[in-house]
VOPAGU-2260 file (C-alpha; in pm, 1 decimal, decimal comma):
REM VOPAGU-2260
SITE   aa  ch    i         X         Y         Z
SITE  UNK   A    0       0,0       0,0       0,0
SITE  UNK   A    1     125,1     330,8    -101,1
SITE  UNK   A    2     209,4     550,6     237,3
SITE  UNK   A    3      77,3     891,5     176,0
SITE  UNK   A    4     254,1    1247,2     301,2
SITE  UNK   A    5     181,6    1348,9     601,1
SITE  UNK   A    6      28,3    1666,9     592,0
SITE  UNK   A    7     -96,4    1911,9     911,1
SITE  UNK   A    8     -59,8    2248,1     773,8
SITE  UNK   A    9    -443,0    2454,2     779,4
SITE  UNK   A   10    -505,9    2598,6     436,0
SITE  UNK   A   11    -378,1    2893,5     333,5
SITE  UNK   A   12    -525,5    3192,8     527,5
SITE  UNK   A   13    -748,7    3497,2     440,2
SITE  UNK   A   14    -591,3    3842,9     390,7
SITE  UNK   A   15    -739,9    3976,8     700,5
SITE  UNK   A   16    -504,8    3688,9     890,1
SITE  UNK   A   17    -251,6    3788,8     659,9
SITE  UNK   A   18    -265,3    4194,2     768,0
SITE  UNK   A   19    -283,0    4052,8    1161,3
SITE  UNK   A   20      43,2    3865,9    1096,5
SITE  UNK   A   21     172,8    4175,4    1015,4
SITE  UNK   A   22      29,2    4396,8    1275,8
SITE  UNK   A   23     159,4    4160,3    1528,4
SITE  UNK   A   24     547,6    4197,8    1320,3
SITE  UNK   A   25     491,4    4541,5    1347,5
SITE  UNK   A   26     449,9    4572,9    1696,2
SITE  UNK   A   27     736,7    4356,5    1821,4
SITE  UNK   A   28    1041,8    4506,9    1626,9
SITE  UNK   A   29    1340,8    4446,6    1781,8
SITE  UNK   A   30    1661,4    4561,0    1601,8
SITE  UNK   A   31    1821,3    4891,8    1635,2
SITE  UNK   A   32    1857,3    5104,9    1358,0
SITE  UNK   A   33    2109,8    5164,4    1092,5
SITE  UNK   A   34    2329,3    5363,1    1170,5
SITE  UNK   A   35    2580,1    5594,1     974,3
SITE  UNK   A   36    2811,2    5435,3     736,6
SITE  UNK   A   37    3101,1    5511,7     968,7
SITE  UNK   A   38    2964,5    5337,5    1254,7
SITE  UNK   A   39    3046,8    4975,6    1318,0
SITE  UNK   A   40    2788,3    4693,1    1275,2
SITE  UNK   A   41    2582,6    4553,7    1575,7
SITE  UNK   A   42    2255,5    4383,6    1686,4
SITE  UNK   A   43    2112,8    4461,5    1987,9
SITE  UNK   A   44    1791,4    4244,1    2112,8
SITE  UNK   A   45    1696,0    4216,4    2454,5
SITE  UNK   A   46    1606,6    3870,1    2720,6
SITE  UNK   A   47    1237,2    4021,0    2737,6
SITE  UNK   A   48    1196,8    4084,5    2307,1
SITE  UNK   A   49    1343,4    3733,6    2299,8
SITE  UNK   A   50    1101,3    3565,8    2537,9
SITE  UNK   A   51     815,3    3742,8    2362,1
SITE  UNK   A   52     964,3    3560,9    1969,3
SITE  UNK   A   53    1018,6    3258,9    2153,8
SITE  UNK   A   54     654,0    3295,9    2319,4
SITE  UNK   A   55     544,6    3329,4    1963,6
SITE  UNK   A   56     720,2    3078,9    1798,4
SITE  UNK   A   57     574,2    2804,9    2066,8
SITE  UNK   A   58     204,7    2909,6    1998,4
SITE  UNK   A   59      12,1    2820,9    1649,8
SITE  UNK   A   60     155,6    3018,9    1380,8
SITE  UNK   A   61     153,2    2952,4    1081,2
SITE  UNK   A   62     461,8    2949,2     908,1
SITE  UNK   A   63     356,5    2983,8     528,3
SITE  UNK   A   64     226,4    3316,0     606,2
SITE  UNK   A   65     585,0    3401,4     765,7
SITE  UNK   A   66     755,5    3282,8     498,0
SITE  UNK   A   67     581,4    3467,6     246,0
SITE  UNK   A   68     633,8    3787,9     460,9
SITE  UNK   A   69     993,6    3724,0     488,4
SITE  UNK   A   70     939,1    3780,5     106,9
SITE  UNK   A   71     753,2    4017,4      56,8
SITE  UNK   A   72     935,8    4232,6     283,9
SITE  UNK   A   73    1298,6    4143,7      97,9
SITE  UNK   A   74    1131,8    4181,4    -249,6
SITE  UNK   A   75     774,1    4378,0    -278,3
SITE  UNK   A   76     853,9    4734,1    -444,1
SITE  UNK   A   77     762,9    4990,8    -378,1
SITE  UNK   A   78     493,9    5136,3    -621,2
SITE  UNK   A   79     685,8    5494,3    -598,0
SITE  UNK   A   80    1009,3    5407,1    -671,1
SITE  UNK   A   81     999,2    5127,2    -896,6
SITE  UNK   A   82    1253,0    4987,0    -628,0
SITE  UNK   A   83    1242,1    4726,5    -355,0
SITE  UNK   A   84    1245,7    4898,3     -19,7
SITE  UNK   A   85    1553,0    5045,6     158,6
SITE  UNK   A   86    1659,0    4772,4     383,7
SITE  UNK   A   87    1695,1    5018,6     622,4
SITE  UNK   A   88    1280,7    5064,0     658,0
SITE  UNK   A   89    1244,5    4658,4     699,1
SITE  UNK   A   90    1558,4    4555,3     868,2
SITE  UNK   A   91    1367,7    4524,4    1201,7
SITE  UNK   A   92    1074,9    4350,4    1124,0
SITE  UNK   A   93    1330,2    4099,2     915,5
SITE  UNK   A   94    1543,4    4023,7    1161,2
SITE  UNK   A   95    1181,0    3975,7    1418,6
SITE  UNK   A   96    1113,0    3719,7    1171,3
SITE  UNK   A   97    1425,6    3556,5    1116,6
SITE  UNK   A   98    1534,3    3483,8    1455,8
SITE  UNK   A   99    1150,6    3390,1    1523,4
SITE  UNK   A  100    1172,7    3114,7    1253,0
SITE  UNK   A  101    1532,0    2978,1    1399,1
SITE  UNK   A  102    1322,3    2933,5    1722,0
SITE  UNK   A  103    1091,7    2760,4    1558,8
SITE  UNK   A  104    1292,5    2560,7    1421,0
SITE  UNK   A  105    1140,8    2407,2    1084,2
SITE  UNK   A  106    1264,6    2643,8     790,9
SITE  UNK   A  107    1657,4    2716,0     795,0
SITE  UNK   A  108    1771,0    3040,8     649,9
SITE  UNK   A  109    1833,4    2897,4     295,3
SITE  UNK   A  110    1470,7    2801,0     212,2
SITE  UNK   A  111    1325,4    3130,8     343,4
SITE  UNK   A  112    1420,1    3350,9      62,2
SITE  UNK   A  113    1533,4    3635,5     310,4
SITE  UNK   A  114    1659,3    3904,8     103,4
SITE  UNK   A  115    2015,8    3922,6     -84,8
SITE  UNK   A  116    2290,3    4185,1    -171,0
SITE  UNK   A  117    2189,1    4343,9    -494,4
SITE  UNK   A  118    2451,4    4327,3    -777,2
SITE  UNK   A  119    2555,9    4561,4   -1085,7
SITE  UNK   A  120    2755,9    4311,6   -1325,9
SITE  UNK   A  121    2997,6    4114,0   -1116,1
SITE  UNK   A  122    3069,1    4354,0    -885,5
SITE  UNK   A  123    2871,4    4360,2    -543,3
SITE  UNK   A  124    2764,6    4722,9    -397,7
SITE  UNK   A  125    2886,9    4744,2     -36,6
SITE  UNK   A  126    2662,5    5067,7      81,1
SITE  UNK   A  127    2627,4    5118,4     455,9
SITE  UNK   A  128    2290,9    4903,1     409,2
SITE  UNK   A  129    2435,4    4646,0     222,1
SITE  UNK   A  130    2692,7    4596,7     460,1
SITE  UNK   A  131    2445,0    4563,0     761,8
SITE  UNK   A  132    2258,2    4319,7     522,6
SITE  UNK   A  133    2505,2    4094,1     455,0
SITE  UNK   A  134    2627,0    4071,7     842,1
SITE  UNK   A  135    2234,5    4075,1     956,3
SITE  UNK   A  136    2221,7    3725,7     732,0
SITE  UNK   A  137    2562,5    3570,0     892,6
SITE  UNK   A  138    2387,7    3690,1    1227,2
SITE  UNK   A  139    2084,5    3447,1    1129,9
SITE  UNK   A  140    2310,4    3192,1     998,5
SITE  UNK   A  141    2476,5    3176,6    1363,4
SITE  UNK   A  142    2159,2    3186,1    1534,5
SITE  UNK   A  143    2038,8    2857,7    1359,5
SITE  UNK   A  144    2394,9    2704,5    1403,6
SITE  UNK   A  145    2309,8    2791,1    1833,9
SITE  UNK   A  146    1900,7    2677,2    1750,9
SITE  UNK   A  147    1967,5    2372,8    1607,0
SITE  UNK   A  148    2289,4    2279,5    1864,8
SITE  UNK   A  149    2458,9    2162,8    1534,8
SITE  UNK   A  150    2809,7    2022,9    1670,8
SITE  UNK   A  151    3073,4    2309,6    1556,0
SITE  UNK   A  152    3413,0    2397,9    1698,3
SITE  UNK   A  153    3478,7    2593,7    1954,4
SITE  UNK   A  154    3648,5    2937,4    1842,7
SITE  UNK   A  155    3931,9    3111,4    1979,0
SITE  UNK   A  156    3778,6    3441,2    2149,6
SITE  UNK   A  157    3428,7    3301,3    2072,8
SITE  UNK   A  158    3434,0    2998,9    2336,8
SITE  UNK   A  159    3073,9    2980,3    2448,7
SITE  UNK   A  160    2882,5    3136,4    2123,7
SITE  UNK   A  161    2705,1    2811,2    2071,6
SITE  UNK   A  162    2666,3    2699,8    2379,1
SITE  UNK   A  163    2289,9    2612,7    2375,0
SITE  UNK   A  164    2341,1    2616,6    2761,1
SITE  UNK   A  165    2421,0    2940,6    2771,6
SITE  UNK   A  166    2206,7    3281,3    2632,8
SITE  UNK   A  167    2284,1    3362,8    2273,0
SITE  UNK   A  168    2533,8    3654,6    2262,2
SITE  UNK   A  169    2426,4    3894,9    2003,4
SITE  UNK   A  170    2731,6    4153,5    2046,6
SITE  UNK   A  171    3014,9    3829,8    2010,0
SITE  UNK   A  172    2844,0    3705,4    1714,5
SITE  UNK   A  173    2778,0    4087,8    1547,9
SITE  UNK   A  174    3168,4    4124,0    1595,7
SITE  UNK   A  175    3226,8    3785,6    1459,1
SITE  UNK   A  176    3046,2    3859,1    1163,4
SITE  UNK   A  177    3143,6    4173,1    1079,6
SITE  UNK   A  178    3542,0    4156,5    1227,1
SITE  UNK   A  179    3600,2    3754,5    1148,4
SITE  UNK   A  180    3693,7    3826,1     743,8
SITE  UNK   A  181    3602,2    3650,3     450,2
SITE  UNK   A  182    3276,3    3358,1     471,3
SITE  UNK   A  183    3529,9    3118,8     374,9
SITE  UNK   A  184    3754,3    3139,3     702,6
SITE  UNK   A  185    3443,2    3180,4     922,4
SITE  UNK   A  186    3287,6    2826,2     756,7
SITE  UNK   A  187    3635,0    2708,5     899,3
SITE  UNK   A  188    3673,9    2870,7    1211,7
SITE  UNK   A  189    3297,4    2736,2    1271,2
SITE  UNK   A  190    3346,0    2345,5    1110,3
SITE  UNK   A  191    3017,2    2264,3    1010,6
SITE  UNK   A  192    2925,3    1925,9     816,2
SITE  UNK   A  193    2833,8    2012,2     492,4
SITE  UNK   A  194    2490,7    1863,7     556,9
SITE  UNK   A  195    2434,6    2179,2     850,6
SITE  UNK   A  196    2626,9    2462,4     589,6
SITE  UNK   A  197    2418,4    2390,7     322,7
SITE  UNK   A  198    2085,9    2492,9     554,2
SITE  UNK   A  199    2254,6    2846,7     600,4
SITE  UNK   A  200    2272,9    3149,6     330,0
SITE  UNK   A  201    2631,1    3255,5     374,5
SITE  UNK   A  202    2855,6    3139,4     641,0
SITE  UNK   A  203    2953,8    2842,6     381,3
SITE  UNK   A  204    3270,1    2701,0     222,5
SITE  UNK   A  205    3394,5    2734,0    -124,2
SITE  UNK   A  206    3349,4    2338,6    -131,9
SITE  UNK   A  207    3016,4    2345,6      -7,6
SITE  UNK   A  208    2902,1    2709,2    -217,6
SITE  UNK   A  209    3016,0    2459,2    -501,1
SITE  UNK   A  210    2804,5    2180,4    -404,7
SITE  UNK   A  211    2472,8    2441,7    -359,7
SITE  UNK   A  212    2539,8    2572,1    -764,3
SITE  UNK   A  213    2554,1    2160,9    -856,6
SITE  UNK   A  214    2231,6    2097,5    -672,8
SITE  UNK   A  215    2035,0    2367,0    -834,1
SITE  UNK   A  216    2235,4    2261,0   -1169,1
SITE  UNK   A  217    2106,4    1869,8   -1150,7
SITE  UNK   A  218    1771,9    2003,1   -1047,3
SITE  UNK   A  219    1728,3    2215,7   -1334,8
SITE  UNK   A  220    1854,8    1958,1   -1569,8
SITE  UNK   A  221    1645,3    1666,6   -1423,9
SITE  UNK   A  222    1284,2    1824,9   -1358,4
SITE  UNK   A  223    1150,6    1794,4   -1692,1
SITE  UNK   A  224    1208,3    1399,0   -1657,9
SITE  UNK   A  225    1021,1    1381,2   -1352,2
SITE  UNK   A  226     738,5    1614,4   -1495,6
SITE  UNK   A  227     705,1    1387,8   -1820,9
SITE  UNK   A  228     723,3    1064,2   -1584,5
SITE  UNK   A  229     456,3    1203,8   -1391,5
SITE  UNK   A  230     242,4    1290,2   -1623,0
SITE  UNK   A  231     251,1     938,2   -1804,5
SITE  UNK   A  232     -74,5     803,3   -1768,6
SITE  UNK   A  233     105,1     494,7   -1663,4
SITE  UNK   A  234     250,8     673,7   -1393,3
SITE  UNK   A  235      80,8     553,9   -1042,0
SITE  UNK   A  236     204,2     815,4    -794,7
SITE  UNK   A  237     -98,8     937,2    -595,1
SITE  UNK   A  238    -127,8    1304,8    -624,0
SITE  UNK   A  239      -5,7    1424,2    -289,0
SITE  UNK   A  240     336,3    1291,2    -349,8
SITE  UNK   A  241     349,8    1397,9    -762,2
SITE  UNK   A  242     324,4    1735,1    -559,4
SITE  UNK   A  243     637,6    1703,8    -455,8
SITE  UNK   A  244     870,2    1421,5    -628,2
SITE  UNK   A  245    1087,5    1748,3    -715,6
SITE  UNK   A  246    1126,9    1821,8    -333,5
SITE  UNK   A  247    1246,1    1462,5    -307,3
SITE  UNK   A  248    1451,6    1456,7    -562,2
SITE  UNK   A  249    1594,5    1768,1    -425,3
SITE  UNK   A  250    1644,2    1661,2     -79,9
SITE  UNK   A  251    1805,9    1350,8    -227,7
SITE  UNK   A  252    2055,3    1586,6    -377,0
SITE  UNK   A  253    2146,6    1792,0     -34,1
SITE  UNK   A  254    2181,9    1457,4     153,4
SITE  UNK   A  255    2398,0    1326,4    -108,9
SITE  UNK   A  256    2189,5     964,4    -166,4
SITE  UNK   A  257    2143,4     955,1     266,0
SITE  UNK   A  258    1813,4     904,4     341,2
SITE  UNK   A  259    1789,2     989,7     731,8
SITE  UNK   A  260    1940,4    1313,5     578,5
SITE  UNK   A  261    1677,1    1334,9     284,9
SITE  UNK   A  262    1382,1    1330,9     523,8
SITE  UNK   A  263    1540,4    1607,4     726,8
SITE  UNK   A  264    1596,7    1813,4     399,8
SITE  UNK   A  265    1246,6    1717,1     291,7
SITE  UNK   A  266    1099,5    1886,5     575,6
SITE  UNK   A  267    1356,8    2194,4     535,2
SITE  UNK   A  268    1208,4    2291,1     205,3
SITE  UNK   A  269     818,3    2228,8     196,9
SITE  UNK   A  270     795,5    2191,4     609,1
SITE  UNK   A  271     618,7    1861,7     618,7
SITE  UNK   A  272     726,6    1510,0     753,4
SITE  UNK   A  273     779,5    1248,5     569,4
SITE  UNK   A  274     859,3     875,0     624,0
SITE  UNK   A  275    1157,4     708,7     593,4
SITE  UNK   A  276    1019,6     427,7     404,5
SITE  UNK   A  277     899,8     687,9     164,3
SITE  UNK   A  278    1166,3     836,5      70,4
SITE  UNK   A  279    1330,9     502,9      59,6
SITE  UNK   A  280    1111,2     413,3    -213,2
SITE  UNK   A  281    1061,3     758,8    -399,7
SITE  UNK   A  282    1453,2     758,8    -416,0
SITE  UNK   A  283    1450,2     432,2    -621,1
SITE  UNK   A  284    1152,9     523,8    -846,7
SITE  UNK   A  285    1356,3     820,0    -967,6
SITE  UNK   A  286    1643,5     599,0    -992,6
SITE  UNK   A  287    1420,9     359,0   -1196,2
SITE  UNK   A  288    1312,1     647,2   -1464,4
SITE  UNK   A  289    1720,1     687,5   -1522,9
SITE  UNK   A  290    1762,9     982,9   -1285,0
SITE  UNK   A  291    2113,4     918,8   -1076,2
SITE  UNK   A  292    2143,6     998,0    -701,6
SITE  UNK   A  293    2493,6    1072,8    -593,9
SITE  UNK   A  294    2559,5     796,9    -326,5
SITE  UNK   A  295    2704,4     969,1      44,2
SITE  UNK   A  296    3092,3     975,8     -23,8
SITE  UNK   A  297    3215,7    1214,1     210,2
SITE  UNK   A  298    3224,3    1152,3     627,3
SITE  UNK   A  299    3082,6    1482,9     763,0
């Protein structure tokens, strides 16, 4: 008998849950501002601001509508401008949101679609806001590292930062990120498994950057097979799971082949559980259609 996905989000809600979602963001900022271009990066949150995400992220909430802020915050423009918004006017209420889903727990930092550092050809534009940017996403990258009590090294200077039995210190890891140089030495400085780098947006390797550009590369190249297979008449998939064979597939790819791994990155991108067994057998019915899953090779 085919074993179905297990499924408990509620639908999708109304936009008058949608504008209370964002009343509630509203209400509870919690970064400081930007400041001038001369001053030096920092995020400041306090125990009681904390207790009050964490209070949230414990009750019902429903994280498709948080998700879909996170992006319409980084990406909605603004109708007078033509432009997306200065990051400046929704730093707070992105960081509120960010730390709020590392509590939680479900989403990490790569599959939110939090906003990225706008480019003009190859060249990256370092403003004062693009600068706090790029060290507010490390700062969310850490914070999942400490959330998750992924086994990392202990740094030099940086002893306790993720020490799960110890309070999350914002001004070590605002120093780290903006004082401990290139992404590079901080992936090695913090020695995650490339599993636990590839949840996180920039605080990565060259090795495992490399291995992100090859997942999206076989996923590009292989998601027209699995669309024709599944629309085969022949094809007996039920129609929860043709839903997502391409967030199998997917998850396949960031566990290399491991399926323990694959269920975990399953529930990463599309936030629902899914059996073991399952992906067990979804894994070899892509391999079956000529599809190949790289096999785990590396000891991380």
């Amino acid at each position: 008998m085919e074993e179905h996905l297990h499924i408990d989000s509620t639908s999708k809600p109304d936009e008058k849950d949608y504008e209370e979602f964002v009343k509630t963001v509203k209400a509870e900022e919690t970064a400081l501002p930007i400041e001038e271009i001369s001053t030096k990066y920092y995020y400041s949150i306090s125990e009681v601001q904390l207790e009050v995400i964490k209070r949230k992220s414990e009750s019902k909430f429903d994280l498709q509508l948080a998700l879909d802020l996170v992006q319409s915050l980084s990406y909605d423009i603004d109708p007078k401008t033509g432009l997306r918004q200065d990051y400046s006017l929704v730093r707070n209420k992105l960081m509120y949101l960010g730390i709020l889903l590392n509590i939680h727990g479900v989403v990490p930092p790569i599959y939110r679609g939090m906003r990225t550092i706008p480019t003009t050809g190859t060249s990256r534009m370092y403003s004062s806001e693009n600068n706090f940017l790029l060290n507010d996403r490390q700062l969310i990258d850490f914070h999942w590292i400490y959330c998750k009590k992924m086994p990392v090294n202990s740094i030099n200077g940086y002893k306790n930062l993720f020490n799960s039995f110890k309070p999350f210190d914002w001004d070590a890891v605002s120093k780290l990120a903006s004082f401990g140089g290139r992404f590079s030495r901080k992936s090695l400085l913090v020695g995650a498994s490339e599993f636990n780098e590839l949840q996180l947006t920039t605080v990565r390797s060259e090795t495992t950057r490399t291995r992100w550009r090859t997942i999206n590369n076989n996923l590009e190249k292989n998601q027209v097979i699995i669309r024709n297979y599944l629309d085969d008449p022949s094809c007996k998939i039920p129609p929860k799971m043709r839903d997502h064979l391409v967030n199998i597939y997917e998850a396949l790819l960031f566990a290399r082949g491991h399926s323990s791994n694959a269920v975990k990155a399953f529930e990463f991108k599309t936030g629902f559980k899914i059996p073991l067994k399952t992906m067990q057998r979804y894994a070899q019915r892509i391999r079956n259609i000529g599809i190949e899953i790289p096999e785990l090779t590396i000891k991380k």
